[in-house]
TORPA-4810 file (N, C-alpha, C, O; in nm, 3 decimals):
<nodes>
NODE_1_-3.888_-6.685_-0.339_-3.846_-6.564_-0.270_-3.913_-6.438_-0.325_-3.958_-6.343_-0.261_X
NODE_2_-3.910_-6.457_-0.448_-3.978_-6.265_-0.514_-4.142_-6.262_-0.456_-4.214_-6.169_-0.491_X
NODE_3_-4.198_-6.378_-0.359_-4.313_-6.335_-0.317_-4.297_-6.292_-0.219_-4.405_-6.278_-0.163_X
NODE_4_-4.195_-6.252_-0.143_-4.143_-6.208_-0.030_-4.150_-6.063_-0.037_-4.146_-5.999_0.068_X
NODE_5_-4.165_-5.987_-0.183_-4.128_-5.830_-0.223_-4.250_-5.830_-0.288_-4.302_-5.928_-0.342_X
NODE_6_-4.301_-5.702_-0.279_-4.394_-5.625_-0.371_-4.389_-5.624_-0.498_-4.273_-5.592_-0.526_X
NODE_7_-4.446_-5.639_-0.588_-4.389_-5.615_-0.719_-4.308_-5.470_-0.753_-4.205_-5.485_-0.818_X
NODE_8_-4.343_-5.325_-0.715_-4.256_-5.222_-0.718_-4.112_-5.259_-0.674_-4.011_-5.240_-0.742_X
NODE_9_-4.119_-5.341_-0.495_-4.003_-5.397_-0.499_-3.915_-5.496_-0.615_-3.833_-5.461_-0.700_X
NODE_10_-3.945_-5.572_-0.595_-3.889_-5.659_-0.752_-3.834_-5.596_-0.873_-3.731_-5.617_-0.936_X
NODE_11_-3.926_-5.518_-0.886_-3.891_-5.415_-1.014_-3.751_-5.296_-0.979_-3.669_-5.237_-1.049_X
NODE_12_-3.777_-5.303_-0.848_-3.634_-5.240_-0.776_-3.504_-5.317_-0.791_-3.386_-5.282_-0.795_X
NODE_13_-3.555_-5.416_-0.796_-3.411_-5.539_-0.734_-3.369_-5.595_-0.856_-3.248_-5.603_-0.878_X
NODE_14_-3.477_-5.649_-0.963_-3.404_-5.686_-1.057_-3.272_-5.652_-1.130_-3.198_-5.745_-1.162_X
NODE_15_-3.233_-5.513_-1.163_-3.142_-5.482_-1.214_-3.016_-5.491_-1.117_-2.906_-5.462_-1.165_X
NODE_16_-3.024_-5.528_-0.989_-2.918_-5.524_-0.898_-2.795_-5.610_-0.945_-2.687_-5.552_-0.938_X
NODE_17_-2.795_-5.747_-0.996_-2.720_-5.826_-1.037_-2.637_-5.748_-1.194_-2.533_-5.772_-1.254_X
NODE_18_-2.727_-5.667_-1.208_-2.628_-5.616_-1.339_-2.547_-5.478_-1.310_-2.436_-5.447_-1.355_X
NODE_19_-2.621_-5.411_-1.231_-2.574_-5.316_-1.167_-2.375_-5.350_-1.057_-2.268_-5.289_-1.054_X
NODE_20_-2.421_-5.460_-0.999_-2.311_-5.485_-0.998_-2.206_-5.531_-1.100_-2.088_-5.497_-1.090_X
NODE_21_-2.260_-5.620_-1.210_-2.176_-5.667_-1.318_-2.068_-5.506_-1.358_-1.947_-5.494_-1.376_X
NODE_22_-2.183_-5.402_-1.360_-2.123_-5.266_-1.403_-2.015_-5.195_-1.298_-1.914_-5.131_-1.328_X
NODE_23_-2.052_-5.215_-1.203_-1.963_-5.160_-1.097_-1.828_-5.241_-1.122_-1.740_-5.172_-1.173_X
NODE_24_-1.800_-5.351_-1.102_-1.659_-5.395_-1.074_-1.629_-5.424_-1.223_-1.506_-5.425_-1.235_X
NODE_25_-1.693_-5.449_-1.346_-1.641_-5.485_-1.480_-1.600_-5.369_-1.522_-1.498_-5.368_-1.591_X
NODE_26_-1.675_-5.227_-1.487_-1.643_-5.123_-1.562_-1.570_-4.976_-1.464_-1.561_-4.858_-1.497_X
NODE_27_-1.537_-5.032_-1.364_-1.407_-4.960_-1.267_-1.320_-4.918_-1.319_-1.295_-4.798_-1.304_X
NODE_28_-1.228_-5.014_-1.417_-1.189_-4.938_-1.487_-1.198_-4.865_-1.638_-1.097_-4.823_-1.694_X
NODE_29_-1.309_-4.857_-1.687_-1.345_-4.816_-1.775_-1.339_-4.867_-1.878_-1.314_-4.797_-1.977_X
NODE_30_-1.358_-4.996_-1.889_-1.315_-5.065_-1.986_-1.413_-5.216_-1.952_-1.369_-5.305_-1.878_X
NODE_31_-1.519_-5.222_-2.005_-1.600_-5.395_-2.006_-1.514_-5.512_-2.103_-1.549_-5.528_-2.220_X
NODE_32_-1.422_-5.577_-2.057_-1.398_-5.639_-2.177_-1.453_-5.803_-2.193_-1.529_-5.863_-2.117_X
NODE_33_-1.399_-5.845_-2.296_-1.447_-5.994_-2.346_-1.475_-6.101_-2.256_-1.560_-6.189_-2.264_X
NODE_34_-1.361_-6.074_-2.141_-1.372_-6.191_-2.035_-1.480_-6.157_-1.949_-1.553_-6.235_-1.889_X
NODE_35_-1.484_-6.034_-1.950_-1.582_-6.031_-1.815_-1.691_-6.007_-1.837_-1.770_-5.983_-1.745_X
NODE_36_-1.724_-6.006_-1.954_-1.867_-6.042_-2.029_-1.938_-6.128_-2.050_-2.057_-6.156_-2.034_X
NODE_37_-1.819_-6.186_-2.105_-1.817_-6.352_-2.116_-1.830_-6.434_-1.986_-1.900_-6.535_-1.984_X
NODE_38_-1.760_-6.387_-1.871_-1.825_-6.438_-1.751_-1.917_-6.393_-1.644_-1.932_-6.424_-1.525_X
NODE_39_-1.984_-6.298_-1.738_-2.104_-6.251_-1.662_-2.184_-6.352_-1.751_-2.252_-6.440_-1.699_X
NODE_40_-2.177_-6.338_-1.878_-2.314_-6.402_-1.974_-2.281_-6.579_-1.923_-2.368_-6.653_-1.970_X
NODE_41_-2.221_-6.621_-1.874_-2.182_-6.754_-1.805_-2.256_-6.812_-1.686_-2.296_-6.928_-1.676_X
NODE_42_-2.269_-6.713_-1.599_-2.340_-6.643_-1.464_-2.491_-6.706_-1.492_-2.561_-6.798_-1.449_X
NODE_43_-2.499_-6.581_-1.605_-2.698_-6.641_-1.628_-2.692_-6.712_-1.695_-2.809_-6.719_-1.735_X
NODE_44_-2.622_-6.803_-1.762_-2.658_-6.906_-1.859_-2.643_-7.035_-1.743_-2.695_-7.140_-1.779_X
NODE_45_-2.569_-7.035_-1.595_-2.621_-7.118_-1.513_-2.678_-7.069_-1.400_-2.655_-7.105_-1.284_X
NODE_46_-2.747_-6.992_-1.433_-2.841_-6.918_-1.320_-2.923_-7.011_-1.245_-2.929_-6.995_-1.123_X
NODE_47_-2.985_-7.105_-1.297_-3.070_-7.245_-1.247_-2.999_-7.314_-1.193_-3.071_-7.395_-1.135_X
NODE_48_-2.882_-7.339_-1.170_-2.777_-7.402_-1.104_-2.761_-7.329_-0.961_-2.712_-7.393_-0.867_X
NODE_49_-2.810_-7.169_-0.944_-2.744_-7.128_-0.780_-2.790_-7.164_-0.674_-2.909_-7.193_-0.664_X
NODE_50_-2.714_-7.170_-0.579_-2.769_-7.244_-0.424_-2.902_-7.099_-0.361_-3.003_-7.143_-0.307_X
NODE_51_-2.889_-6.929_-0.374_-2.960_-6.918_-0.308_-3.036_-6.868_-0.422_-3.009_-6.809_-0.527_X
NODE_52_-3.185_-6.934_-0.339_-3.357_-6.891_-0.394_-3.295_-6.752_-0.483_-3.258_-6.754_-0.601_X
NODE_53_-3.296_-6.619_-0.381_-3.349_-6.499_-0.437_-3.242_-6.447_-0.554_-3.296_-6.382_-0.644_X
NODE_54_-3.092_-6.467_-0.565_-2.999_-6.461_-0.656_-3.068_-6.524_-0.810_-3.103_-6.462_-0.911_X
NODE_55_-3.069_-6.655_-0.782_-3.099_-6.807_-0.876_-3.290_-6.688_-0.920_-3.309_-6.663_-1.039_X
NODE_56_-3.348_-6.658_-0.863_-3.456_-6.608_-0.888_-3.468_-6.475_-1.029_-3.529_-6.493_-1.135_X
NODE_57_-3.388_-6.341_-0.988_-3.325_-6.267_-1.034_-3.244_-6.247_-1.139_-3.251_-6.153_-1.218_X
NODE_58_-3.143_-6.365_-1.141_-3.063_-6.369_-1.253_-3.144_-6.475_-1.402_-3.114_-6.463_-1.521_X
NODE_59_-3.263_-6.584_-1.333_-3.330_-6.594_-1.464_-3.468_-6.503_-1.521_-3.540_-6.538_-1.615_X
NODE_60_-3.485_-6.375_-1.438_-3.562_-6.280_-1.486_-3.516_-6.243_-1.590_-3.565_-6.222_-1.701_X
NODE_61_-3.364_-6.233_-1.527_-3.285_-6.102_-1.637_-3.217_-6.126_-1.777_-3.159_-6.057_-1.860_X
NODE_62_-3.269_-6.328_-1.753_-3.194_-6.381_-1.899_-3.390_-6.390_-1.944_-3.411_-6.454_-2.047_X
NODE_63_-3.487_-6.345_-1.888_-3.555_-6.390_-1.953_-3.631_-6.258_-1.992_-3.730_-6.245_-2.065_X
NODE_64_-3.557_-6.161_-1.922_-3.612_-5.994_-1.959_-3.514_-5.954_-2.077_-3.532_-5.856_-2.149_X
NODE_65_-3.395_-6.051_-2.088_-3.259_-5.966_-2.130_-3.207_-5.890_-2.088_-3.253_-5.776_-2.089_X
NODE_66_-3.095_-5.920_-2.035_-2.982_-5.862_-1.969_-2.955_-5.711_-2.045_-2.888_-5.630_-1.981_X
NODE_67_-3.010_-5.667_-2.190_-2.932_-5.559_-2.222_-3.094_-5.435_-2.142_-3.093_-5.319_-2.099_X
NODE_68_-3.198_-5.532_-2.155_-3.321_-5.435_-2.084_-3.228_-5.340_-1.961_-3.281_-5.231_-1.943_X
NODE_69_-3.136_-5.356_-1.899_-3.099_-5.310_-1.738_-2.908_-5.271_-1.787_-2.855_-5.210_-1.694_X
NODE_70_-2.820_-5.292_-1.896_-2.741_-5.333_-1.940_-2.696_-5.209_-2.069_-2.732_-5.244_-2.181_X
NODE_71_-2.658_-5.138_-2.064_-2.596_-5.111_-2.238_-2.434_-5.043_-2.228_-2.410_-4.953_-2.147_X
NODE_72_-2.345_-5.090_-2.305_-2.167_-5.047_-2.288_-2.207_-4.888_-2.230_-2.129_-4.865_-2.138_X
NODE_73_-2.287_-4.791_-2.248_-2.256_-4.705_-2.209_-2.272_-4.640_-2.084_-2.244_-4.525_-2.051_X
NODE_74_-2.337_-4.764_-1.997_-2.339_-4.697_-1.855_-2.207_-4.705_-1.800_-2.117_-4.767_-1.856_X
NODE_75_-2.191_-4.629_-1.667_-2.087_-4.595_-1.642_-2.071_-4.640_-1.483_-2.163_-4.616_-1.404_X
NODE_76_-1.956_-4.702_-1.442_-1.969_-4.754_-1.311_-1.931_-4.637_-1.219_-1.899_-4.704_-1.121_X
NODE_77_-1.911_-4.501_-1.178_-1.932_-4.459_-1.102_-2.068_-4.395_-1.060_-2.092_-4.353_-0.947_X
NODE_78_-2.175_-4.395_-1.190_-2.268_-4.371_-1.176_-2.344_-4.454_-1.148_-2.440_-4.423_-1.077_X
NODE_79_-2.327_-4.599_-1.197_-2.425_-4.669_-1.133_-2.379_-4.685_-0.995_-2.469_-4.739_-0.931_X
NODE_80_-2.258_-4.657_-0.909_-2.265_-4.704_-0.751_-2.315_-4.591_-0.748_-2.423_-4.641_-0.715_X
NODE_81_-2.339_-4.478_-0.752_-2.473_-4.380_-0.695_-2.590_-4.381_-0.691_-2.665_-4.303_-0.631_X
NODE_82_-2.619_-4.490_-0.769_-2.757_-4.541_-0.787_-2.799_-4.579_-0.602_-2.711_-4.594_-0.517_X
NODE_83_-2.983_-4.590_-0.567_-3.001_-4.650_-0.499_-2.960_-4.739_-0.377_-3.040_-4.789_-0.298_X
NODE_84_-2.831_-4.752_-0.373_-2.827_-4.883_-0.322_-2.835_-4.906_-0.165_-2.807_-5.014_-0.114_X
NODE_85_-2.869_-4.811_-0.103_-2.905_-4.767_0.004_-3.064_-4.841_0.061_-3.104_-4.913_0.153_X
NODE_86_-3.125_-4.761_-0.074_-3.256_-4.815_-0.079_-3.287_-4.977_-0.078_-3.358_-5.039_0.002_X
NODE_87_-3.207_-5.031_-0.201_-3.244_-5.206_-0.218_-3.211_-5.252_-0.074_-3.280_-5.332_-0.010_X
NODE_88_-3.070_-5.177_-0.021_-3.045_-5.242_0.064_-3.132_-5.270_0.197_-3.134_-5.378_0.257_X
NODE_89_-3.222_-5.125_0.241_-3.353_-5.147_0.302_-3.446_-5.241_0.300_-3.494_-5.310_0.390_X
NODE_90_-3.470_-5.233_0.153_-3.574_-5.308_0.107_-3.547_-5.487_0.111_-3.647_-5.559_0.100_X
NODE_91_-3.446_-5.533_0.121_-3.380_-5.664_0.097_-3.383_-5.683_0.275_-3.389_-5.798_0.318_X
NODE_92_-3.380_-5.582_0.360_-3.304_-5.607_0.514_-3.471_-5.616_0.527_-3.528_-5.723_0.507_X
NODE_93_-3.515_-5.542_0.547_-3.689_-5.542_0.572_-3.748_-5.670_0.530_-3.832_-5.712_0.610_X
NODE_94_-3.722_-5.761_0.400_-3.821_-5.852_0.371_-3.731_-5.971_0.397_-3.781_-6.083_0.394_X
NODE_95_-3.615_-5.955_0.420_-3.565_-6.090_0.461_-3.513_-6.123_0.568_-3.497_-6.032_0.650_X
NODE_96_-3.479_-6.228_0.597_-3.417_-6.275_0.805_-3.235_-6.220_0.735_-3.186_-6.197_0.624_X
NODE_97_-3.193_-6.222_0.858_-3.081_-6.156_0.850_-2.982_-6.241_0.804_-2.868_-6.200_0.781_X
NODE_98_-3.030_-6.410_0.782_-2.924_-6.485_0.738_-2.946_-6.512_0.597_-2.861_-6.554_0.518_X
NODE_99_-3.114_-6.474_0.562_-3.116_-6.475_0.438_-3.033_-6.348_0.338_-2.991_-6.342_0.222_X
NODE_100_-3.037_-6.289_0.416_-3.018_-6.125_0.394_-2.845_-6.147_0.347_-2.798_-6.112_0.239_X
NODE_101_-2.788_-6.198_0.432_-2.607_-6.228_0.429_-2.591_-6.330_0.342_-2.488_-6.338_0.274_X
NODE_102_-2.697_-6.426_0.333_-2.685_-6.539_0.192_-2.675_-6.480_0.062_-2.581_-6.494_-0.016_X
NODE_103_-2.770_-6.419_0.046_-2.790_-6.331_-0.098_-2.668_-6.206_-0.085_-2.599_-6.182_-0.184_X
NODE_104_-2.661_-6.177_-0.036_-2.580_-6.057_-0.066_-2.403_-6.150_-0.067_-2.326_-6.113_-0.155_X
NODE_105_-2.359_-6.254_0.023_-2.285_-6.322_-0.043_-2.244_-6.348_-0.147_-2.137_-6.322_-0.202_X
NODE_106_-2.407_-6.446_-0.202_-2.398_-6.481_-0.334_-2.381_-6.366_-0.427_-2.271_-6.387_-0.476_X
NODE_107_-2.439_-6.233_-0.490_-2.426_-6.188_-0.530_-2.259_-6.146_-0.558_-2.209_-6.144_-0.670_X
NODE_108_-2.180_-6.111_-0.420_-2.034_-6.053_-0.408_-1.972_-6.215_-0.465_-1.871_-6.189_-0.531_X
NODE_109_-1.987_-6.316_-0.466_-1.888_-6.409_-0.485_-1.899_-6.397_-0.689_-1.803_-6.415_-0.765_X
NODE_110_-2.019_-6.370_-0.723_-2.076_-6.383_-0.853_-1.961_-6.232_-0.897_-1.878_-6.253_-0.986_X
NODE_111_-1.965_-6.078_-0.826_-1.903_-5.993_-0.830_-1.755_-6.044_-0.873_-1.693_-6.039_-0.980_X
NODE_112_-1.722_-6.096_-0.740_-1.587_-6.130_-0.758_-1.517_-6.231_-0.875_-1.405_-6.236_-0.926_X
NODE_113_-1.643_-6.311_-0.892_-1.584_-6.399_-1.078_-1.580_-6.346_-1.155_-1.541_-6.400_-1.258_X
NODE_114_-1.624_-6.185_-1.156_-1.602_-6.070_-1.269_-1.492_-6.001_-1.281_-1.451_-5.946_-1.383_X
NODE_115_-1.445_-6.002_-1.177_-1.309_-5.912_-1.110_-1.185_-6.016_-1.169_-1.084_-5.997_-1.238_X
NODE_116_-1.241_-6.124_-1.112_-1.103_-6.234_-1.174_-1.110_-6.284_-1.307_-1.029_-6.368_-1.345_X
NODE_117_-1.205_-6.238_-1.385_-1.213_-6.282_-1.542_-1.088_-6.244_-1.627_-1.028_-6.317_-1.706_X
NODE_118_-1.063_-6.113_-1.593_-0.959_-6.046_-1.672_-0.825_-5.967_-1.627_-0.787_-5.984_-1.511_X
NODE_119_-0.774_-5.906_-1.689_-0.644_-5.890_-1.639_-0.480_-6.027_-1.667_-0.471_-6.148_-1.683_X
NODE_120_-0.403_-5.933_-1.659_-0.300_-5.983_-1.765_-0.239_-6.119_-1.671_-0.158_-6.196_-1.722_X
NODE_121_-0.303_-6.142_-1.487_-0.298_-6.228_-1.399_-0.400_-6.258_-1.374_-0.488_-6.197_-1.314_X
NODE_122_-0.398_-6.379_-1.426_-0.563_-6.484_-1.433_-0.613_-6.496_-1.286_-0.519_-6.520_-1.211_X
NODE_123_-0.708_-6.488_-1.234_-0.756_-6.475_-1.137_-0.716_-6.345_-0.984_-0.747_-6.345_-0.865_X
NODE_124_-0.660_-6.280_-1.045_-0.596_-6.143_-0.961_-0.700_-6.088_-0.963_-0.779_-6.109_-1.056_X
NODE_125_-0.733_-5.996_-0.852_-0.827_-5.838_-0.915_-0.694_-5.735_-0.884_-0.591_-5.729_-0.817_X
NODE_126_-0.798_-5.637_-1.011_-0.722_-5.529_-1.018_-0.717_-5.430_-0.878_-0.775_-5.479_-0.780_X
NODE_127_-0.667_-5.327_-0.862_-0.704_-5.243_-0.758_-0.830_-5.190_-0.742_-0.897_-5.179_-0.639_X
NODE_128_-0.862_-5.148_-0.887_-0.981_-5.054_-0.870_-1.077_-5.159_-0.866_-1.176_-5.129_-0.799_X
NODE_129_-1.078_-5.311_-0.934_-1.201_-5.374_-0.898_-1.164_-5.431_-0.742_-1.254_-5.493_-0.685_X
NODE_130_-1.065_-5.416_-0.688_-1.069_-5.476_-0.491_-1.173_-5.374_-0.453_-1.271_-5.410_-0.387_X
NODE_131_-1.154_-5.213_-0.503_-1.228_-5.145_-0.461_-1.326_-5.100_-0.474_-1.383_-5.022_-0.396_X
NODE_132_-1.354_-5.133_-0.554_-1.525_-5.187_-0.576_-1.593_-5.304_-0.526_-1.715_-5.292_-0.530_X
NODE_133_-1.559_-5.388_-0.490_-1.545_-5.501_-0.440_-1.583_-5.458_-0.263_-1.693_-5.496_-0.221_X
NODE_134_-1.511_-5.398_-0.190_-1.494_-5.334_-0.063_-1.640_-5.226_-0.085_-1.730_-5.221_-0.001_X
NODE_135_-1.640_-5.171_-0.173_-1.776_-5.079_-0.132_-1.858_-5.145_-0.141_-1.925_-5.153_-0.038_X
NODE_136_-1.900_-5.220_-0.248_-1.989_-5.319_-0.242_-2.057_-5.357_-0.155_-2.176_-5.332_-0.137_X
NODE_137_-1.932_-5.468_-0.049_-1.893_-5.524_0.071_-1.984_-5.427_0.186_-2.074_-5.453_0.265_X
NODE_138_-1.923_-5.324_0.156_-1.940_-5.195_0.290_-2.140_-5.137_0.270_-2.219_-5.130_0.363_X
NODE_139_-2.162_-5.115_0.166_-2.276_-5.104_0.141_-2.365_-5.171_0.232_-2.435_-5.144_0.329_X
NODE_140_-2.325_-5.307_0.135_-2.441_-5.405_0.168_-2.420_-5.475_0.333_-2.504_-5.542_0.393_X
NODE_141_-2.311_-5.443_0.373_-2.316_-5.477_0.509_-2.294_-5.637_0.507_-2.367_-5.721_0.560_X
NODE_142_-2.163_-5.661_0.425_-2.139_-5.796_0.417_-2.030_-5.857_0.497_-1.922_-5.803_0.520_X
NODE_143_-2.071_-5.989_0.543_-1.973_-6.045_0.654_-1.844_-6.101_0.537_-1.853_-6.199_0.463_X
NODE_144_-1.771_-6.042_0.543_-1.663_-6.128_0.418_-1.609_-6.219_0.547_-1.526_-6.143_0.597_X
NODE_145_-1.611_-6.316_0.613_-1.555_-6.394_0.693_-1.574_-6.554_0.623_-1.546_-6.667_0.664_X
NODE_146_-1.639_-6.497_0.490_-1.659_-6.642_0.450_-1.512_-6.633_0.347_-1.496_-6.750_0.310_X
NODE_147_-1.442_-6.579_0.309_-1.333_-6.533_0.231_-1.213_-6.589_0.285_-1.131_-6.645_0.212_X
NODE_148_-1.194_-6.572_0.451_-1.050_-6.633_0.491_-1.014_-6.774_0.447_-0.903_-6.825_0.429_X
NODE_149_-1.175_-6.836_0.433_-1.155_-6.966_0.390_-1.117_-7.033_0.273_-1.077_-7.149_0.259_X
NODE_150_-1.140_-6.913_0.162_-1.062_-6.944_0.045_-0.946_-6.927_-0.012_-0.924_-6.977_-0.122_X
</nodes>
């Protein structure tokens, strides 16, 4: 799939998977153990994901290091101001529209194992990560219809 993007592109997209890790882990201001721990879980079976461009991405970033794109002090309202407008162009432009809803799936389901890492109800999300979760969603122009099913 990354021959599908320019290299400037690529260099755009890579940090996307962490960028989200930051958005819904650090909503509420707080990254903790679990959801670190199940982000660093994420890329340690990154070779395991069903789609190409996700599975592509996430072993860049264990092989760039995750802290290259990554450090406790970014801040998740700043990173959803980031770009994401742009990737999202750039991802709709180089891919078919089912590839386009695959990956951005995958990415939100990977989101959402971050959301349910922690909290004092094991697999709950909090409010503020539903709502991060929903912009996400809304951004990227995602069909959540794959959700009723779970």
């Amino acid at each position: 799939m990354k021959e599908k993007f320019t290299p400037e592109e690529w260099e755009q997209l890579k940090p996307l998977p962490v960028q989200l890790f930051v958005v819904v882990a650090g909503i509420d201001g707080n990254v903790d153990e679990a959801e670190l721990a199940t982000f660093y879980e994420q890329l340690g079976k990154a070779a395991l994901l069903k789609n190409v461009l996700h599975r592509e991405l996430l072993i860049e970033l264990v092989h760039d290091g995750p802290s290259k794109y990554w450090n406790p002090s970014l801040d998740a309202e700043k990173t959803m101001s980031t770009p994401h407008q742009t990737l999202k162009l750039i991802l709709q432009r180089r891919l078919s529209a089912s590839e386009y809803q695959d990956f951005v799936k995958s990415l939100f389901i990977g989101a959402l194992e971050i959301a349910q890492a922690s909290g004092s109800d094991a697999g709950k999300v909090s409010a503020d990560e539903a709502k991060a979760l929903g912009t996400i969603a809304q951004i990227y122009e995602l069909d959540l219809s794959f959700l009723r099913g779970a």
